[in-house]
Each structure stands twice: as structure tokens, then as C-alpha cells.
C-alpha positions in Angstrom: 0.0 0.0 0.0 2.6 2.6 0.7 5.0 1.4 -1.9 2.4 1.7 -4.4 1.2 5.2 -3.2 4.9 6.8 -2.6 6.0 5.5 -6.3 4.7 8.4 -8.6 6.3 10.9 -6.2 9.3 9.0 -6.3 9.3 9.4 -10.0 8.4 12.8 -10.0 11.2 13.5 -7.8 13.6 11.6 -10.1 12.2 13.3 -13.2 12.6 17.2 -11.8 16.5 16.1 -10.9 17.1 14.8 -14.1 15.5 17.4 -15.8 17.6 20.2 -13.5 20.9 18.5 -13.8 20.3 18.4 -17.8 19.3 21.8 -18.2 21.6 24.0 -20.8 21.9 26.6 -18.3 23.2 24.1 -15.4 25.5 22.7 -18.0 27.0 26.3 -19.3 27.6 26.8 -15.1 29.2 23.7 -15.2 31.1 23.7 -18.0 32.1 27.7 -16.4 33.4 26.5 -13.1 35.2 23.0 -14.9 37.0 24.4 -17.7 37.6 28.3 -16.0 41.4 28.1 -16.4 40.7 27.3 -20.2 37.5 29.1 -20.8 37.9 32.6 -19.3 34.4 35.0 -18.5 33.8 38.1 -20.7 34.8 40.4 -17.2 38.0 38.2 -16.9 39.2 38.4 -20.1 38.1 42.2 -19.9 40.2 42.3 -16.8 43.2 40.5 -18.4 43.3 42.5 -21.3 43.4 45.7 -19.5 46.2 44.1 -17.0 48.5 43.1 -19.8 47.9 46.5 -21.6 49.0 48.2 -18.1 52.1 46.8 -17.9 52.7 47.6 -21.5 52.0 51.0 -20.9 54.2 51.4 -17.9 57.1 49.7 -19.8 56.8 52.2 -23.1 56.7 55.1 -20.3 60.1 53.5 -17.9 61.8 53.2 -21.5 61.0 57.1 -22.5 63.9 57.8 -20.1 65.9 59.1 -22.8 67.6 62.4 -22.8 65.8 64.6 -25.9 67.6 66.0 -28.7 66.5 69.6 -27.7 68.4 71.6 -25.3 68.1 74.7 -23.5 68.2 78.9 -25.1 72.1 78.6 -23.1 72.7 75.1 -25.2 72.5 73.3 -21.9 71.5 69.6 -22.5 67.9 68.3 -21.0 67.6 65.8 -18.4 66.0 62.5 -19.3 63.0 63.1 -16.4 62.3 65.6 -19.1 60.9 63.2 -21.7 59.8 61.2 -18.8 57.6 64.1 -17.9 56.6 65.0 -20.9 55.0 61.2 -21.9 53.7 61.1 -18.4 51.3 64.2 -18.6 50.8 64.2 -22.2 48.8 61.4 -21.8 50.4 59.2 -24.1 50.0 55.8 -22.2 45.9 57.2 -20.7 46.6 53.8 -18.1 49.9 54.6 -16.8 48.7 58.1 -16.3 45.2 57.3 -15.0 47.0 55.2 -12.3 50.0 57.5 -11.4 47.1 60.3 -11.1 44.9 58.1 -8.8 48.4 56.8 -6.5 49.5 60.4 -6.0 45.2 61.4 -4.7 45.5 58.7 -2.9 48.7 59.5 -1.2 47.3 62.8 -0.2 44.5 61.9 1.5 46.7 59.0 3.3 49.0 61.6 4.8 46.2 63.8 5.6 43.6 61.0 7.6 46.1 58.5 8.4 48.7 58.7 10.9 51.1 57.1 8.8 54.2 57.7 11.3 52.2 56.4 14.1 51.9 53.0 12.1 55.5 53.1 11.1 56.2 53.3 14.7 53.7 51.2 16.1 55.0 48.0 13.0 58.6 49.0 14.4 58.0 48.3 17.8 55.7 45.3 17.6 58.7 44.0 15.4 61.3 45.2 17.7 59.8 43.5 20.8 58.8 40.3 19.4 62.0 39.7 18.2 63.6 40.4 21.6 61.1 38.3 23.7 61.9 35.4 21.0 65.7 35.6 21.8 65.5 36.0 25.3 62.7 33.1 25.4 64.4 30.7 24.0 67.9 31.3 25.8 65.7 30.9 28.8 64.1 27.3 27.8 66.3 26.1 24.6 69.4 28.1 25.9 70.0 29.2 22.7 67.9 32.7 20.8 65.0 32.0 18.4 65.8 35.3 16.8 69.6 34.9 16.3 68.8 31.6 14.9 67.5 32.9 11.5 70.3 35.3 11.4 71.5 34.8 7.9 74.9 34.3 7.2 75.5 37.4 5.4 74.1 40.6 5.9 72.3 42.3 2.6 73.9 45.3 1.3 73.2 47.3 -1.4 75.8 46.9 -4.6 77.9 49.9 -5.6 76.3 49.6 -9.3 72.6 50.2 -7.7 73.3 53.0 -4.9 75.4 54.6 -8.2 72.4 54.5 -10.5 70.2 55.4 -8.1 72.3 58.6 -7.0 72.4 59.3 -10.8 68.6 59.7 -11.2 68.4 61.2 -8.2 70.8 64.0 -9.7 68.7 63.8 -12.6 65.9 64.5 -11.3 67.2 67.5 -8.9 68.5 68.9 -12.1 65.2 68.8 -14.0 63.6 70.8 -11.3 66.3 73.3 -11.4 66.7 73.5 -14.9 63.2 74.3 -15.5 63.0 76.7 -12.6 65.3 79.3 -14.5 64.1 78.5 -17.7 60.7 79.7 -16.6 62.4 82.4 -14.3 64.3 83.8 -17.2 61.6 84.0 -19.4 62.7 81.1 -22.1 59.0 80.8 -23.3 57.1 83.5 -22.0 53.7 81.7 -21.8 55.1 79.2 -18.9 56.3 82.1 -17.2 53.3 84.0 -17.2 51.4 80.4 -16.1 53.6 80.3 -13.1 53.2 83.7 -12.2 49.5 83.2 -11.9 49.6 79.9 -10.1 52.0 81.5 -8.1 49.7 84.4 -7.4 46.6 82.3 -6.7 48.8 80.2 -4.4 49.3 83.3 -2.6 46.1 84.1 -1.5 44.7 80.4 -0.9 47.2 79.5 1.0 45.4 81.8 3.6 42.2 79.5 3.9 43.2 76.4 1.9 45.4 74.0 4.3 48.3 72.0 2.8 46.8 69.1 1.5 43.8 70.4 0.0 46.4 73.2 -2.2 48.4 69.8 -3.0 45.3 68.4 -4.1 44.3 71.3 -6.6 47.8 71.7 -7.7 48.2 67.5 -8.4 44.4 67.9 -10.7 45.5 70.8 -12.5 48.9 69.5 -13.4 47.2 66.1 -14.6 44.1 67.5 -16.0 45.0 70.2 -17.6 47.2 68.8 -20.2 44.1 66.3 -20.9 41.5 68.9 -21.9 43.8 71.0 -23.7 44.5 67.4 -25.5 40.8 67.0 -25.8 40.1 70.6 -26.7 43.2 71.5 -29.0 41.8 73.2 -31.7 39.0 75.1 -30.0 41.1 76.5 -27.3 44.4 77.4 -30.1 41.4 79.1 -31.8 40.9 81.3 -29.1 44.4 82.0 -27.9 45.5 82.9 -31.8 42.6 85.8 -31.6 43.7 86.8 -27.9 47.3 87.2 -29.7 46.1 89.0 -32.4 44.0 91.3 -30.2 47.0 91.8 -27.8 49.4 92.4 -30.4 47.0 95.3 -31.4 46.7 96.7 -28.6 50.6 97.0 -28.2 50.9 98.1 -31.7 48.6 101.4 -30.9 50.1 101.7 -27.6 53.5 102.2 -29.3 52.2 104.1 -32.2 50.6 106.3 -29.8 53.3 106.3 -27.3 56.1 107.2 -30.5 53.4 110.3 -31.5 53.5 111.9 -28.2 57.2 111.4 -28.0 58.0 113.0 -31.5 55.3 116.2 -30.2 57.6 116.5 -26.9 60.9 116.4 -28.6 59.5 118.9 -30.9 58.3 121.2 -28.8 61.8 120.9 -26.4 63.7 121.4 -29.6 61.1 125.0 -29.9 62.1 125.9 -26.7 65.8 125.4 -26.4 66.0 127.4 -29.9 63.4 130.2 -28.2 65.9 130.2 -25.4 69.2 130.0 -27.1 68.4 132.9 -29.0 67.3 135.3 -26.5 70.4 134.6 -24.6 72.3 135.7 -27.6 70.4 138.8 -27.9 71.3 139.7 -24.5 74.4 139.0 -24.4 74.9 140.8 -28.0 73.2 143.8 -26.7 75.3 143.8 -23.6 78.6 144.3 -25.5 77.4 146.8 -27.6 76.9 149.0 -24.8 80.2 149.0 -23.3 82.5 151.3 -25.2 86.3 152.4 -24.6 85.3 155.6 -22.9 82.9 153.9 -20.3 85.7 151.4 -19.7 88.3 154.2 -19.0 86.1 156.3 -16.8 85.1 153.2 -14.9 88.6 152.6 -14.3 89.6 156.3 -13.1 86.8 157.1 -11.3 84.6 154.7 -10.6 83.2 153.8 -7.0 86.3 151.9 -4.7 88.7 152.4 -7.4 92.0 154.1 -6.4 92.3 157.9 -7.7 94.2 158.9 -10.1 97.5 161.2 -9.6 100.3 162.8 -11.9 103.7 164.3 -11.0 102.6 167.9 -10.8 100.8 166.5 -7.6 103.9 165.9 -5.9 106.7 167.8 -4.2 110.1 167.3 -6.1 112.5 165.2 -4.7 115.6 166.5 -2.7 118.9 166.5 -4.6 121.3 167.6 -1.8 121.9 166.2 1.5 120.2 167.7 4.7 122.3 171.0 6.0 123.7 170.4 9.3 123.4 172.7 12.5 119.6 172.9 10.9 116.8 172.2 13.5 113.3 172.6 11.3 112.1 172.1 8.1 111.6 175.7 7.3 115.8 176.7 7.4 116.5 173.1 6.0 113.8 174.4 2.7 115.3 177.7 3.3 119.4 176.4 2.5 118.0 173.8 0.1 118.4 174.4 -4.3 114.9 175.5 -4.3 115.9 178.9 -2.2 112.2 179.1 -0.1 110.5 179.9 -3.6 107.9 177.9 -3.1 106.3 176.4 -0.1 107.0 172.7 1.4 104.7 170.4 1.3 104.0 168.5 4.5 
């Protein structure tokens, strides 16, 4: 009785299993999870493809290393960080730059919300102590260090051909910076200069509210993103800055027109004056010497105020000619026995 009754179910049972296991969409789930080594997914080829065209990218961008044939308005060589540079923002290799863009954001906000140093510290001495409890532990039960155990024979050291080639791009790389510093300081290409001299000027003023991090951040987007959409943009925005040129270079062109009228009318009219003046002064000076005469110069010189008088020898006694008379006690009988007889009067 219950064998007869529970036989149909049974078979149903049976049936619905055989029918589930034998269904095409149970077998391509199968056949998925089988042959997946062999038979990839659409997302993981997707996600192999873009992997293996990654790492292409970031080996065409470590071989652009390569110092350019260009060189500096001095004749100064370029660094090879410059090409390096150059592929990197120009967006040559979209993946290795994508991902550079996204590690140096994501650095930012790590130094700014996690306390990096603390973990550094925290790793060191979690390091530090379990290594010292494991030597002192087992010199206490094995009596001989756990730690000191897996000393290896031979210390590491860096080789001299490494730490060389590292110092070398690390020269390189101080270089670049200081090379392009004075080429934008000294005004090689005057459109970089007057981009840093706006950065430089925004910088200014939000460094007062911006912190740090956040002027890092804007400075990291710009750098990145602004080659792209001048890439994206090219000829729109070259349109634009040709007729900013052109209008600019009009603008100078009357100012220096304008400037070059005024400055012909001022030398003019200085050149008016100096002859105005130059020929007065000669008039004066011509109608001064035409009033002095001989006469006026000799009158001047005989009797003109603090000048000495003028004398002649009729003026004057004459001169004695004979020596005094002796036994003589005054003038008067010395004039009186002298040539001129008391004919005429002394003068005293």
C-alpha cells in the first residue's frame, strides 16, 4: 500500500532532478566553473586584457627615459626626467597616467587622515619586541635565541652599481627641477612664465584659507588635467588664444604708435624751446657788449666807486737833490738852504 502510493512521487522526484541537472543553463555553469582556467568570462578576459595592456604601458613610459635631442636657449643639455615628464602628462600611455594620477590622490588623502608615522612606529616596535622576547625566550628554555637563529649568514647590502644608478637619477631628477625653474624664471617661453606667475599668485592668497593638502590636491588635478583637456580641446582652445594674440598684439601696436606720436610732439616742442631760449640769450648777451664802449671802460677805471684815484707828477713835491744842512733844527731853514731857495712852499 505505501510502496504503491509513494511511487509516482518518487518518480516525480527523479524526473525534476534529471531534468535540472540536464538543463543547458546548469550545463554552461558547469562547464564555467570546470573548464575556467581554459574558458575565461567576458569580465576576466576584460580584466586581463586591461592588466596586460597596463604593464605595456608602464614599460613604453620606464623606456622614455631618454635624454631629448633639444636643449636649452644657453645650449645646456635636457635631463632625461624631461621626456619622462613629458610622456607622463601628455597622456600618451591614458593607463599609466590614470593610475599615477589616482596613486598620487590617494597618497594625499593618506598623509592627511592617516597617521602614517604612528603605524611606522607602532609596526617598528611590535617588530622590535617580538623579536627580543623570541631571543630571550628561548635562551631561557632552549638556551640558545630563536631570533639569532634565523640570522643569515651574510648581511644584505646594497651593490655599488645600484646606490650609483640610483644617486644618478636622483641628480637627474634635482637637475630637472632646477633647470626648469630658471628656464621659466628667465623667461625662455614666456607663456610658462606667465602660467607660473599666476599659479603662483593664486597660491598666494589660498594658501590663507586652503590647508596643505587640500592646495596639494588642486595643484596634483591641474597638473594632470589640464594637459588632458587641452589634448581634448586642442583646436578650440588654439582658436581662441590665436585671436587673444592677435588682439594683444594690437593693442601694443597702438600703444606704441601712440606712445612714439606723443614722444616725437615732446621732442618737438623741447627742440622749440631750447632754440626760443638760445636765441634770446644771444640777444642779450649781443646787446650787452654793444653798450660798453672804450670811454665807459676808462672812466670806470679812473673814477669809478672803490677804485684808487688817479694822480700825476705835478701832484707831488720834487725830490731833494742835496743832503740835509747840518746845524739845521726845522724844516723851514733846511727848505730855506736847500736848491729851491724858499721859492715855493714845502709840502708837509
Amino acid at each position: 500500500m505505501s510502496n504503491s502510493d509513494g511511487s509516482p512521487a518518487l518518480q516525480n522526484a527523479q524526473d525534476t532532478a534529471y531534468n535540472g541537472l540536464n538543463h543547458p543553463t546548469t550545463q554552461n555553469v558547469k562547464n564555467t566553473v570546470s573548464n575556467g582556467a581554459s574558458l575565461p568570462g567576458p569580465v576576466a578576459e576584460n580584466v586581463k586584457n586591461q592588466t596586460a595592456m597596463a604593464s605595456s604601458e608602464f614599460r613604453n613610459l620606464a623606456d622614455s627615459r631618454t635624454a631629448p635631442n633639444k636643449s636649452t636657449a644657453t645650449g645646456q643639455p635636457l635631463t632625461h626626467y624631461h621626456s619622462f615628464f613629458y610622456n607622463l602628462l601628455s597622456w600618451e600611455n591614458p593607463r599609466a597616467t590614470t593610475i599615477s594620477f589616482l596613486s598620487t590622490i590617494l597618497f594625499i588623502f593618506a598623509a592627511r587622515y592617516l597617521p602614517a608615522l604612528r603605524w611606522t612606529f607602532k609596526v617598528l616596535y611590535i617588530v622590535l619586541g617580538s623579536t627580543a622576547a623570541a631571543e630571550l625566550g628561548g635562551r631561557l628554555v632552549f638556551s640558545q635565541g630563536l631570533a639569532s637563529s634565523f640570522r643569515p649568514k651574510k648581511y644584505y647590502t646594497i651593490p655599488r652599481e645600484a646606490l650609483e644608478s640610483s644617486l644618478e637619477d636622483v641628480e637627474q631628477l634635482i637637475n630637472f627641477f632646477v633647470i626648469e625653474f630658471q628656464r621659466v624664471l628667465f623667461a625662455e617661453k614666456p607663456a610658462h612664465t606667465v602660467a607660473a606667475f599666476i599659479a603662483s599668485f593664486l597660491s598666494y592668497w589660498l594658501i590663507k584659507f586652503t590647508p596643505l593638502w587640500g592646495l596639494s590636491l588642486i595643484a596634483v588635478s591641474l597638473i594632470y588635467l589640464g594637459p588632458l583637456v587641452y589634448l581634448s580641446n586642442q583646436e578650440l582652445i588654439d582658436h581662441y588664444l590665436e585671436n587673444a594674440t592677435n588682439v594683444v598684439n594690437a593693442q601694443a601696436t597702438q600703444v606704441k604708435d601712440l606712445a612714439g606720436h606723443h614722444t616725437s610732439r615732446a621732442t618737438s616742442a623741447v627742440k622749440s624751446y631750447a632754440g626760443d631760449y638760445t636765441s634770446k640769450a644771444q640777444s642779450y648777451i649781443g646787446s650787452a657788449r654793444g653798450n660798453t664802449s672804450p670811454k665807459a671802460v676808462n672812466s670806470g677805471a679812473t673814477s669809478g666807486p672803490g677804485s684808487a684815484p688817479a694822480y700825476t707828477s705835478s701832484d707831488f713835491p720834487h725830490a731833494p737833490k742835496q743832503e740835509p744842512t747840518s746845524g739845521a733844527t726845522s724844516h723851514q731853514e733846511q727848505y730855506e738852504n736847500s736848491q729851491f731857495g724858499g721859492k715855493a712852499e714845502p709840502a708837509y
